[in-house]
N, C-alpha and C positions, 0 to 999 in steps of 0.2 A: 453493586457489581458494575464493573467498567470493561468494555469489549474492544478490542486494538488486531483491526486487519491491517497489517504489515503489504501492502503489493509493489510488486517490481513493473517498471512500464512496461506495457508490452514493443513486442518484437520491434526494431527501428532498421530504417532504411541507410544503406550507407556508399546511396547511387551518387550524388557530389562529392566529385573529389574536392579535397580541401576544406570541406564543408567545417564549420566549429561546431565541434561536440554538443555544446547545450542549445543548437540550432538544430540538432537532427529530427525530421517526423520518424510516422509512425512508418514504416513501410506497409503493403497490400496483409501479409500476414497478419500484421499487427491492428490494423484495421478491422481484421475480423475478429481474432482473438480478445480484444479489448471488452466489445461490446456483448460476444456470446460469456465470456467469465461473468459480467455485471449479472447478465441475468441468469446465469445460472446460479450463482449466489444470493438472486434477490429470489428464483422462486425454491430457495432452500429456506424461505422465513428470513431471512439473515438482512436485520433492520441496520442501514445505516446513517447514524443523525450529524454526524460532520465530517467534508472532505479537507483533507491538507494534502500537499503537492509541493516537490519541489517544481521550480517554474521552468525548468527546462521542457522543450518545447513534446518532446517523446512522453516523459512522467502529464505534464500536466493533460497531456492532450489524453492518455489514459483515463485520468482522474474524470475528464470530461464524458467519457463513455459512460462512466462510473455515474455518474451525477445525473446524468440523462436518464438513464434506468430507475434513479431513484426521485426522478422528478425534480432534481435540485438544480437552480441555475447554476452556470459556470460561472458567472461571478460571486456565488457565495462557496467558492471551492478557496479555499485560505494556500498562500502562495508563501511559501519558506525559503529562503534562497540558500539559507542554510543546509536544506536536504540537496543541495546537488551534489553527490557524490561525498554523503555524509555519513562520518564514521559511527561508532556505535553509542557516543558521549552525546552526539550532536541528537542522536533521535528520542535519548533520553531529556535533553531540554524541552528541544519542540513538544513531547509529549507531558510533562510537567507542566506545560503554562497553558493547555489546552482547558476549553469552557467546561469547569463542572457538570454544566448542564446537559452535554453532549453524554449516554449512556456508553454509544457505539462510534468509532472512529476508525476511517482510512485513510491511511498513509502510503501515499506513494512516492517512491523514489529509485535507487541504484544502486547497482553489486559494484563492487564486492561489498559495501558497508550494511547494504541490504541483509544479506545473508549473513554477515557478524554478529548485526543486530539480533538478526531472530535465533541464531544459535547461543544467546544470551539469557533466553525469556526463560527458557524449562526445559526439560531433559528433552521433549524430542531434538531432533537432530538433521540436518538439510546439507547436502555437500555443494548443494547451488540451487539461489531463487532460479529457478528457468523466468524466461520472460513472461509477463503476466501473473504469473504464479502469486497466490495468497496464502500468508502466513499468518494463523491468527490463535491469537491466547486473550483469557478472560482474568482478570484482577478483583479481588472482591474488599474493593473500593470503594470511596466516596468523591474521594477528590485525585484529582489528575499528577498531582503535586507529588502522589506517593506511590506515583505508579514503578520508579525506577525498582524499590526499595518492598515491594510487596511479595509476595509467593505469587507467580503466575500460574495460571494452568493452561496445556495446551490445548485448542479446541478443536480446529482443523489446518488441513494443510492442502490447499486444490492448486491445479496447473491446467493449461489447457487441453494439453496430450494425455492428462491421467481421465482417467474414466468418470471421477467425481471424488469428493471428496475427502480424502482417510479422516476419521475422526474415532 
């Protein structure tokens, strides 16, 4: 069984004008939402064994929240440049060539592809990742390779404004 949490960065700031896109942080909101999603995920049991990110500065620094919670340095968080603003083919590679060995994975990256993606996996249904928001379905897997092409199931769906988790 192989476990795929889907997350969008949380909330970014968009105080420099002119600023390039894949340079934006995280703004005050998102600073806080980041950190309180990690652990509320993490004391829901919800074991995560590898982070991916795309490397924009908003997603990874997410990711890094994420990582902190789970004890994991921020250099062993895997950096896809592919996920910046990656459509629904592109999240089916990166997850395809992910380590067997990894049971549980988090992907963080960007809408609108974010949200294609996850309206892909299984009948539930999402009209927009909000920021931070986790999208996650289970595969009953072996290898990462056959993730595109498997029956997913949905498992949960959490945001930082929802109360906790629908599942």
């Amino acid at each position: 069984m192989k476990k795929l949490l889907i997350i969008r960065h949380a909330k970014s700031s968009w105080a420099i004008p002119g600023q390039d896109d894949f340079d934006r942080p995280l703004n005050d909101r998102g600073h806080r939402d980041a950190p309180a999603m990690a652990e509320r995920i993490h004391k829901k049991n919800v074991e995560i064994d590898a982070f991916v990110s795309s490397p924009a500065n908003r997603a990874f620094t997410t990711a890094q929240y994420f990582a902190k919670e789970y004890r994991t340095k921020k250099d062993a968080i895997a950096q896809h440049r592919e996920l910046y603003h990656a459509m629904p083919g592109t999240f089916f590679e990166v997850i395809g060539k992910l380590d067997d060995r990894d049971k549980t994975v988090a992907v963080f990256s960007h809408n609108p592809g974010i949200t294609a993606f996850a309206n892909l996996l299984t009948e539930a249904r999402i009209d927009d990742m909000p920021t931070c928001a986790i999208f996650a379905v289970k595969a009953d897997i072996k290898h990462w390779k056959d993730f595109k092409d498997a029956k997913k199931e949905f498992w949960f769906f959490d945001y930082p404004k929802s109360e906790g988790a629908e599942q």
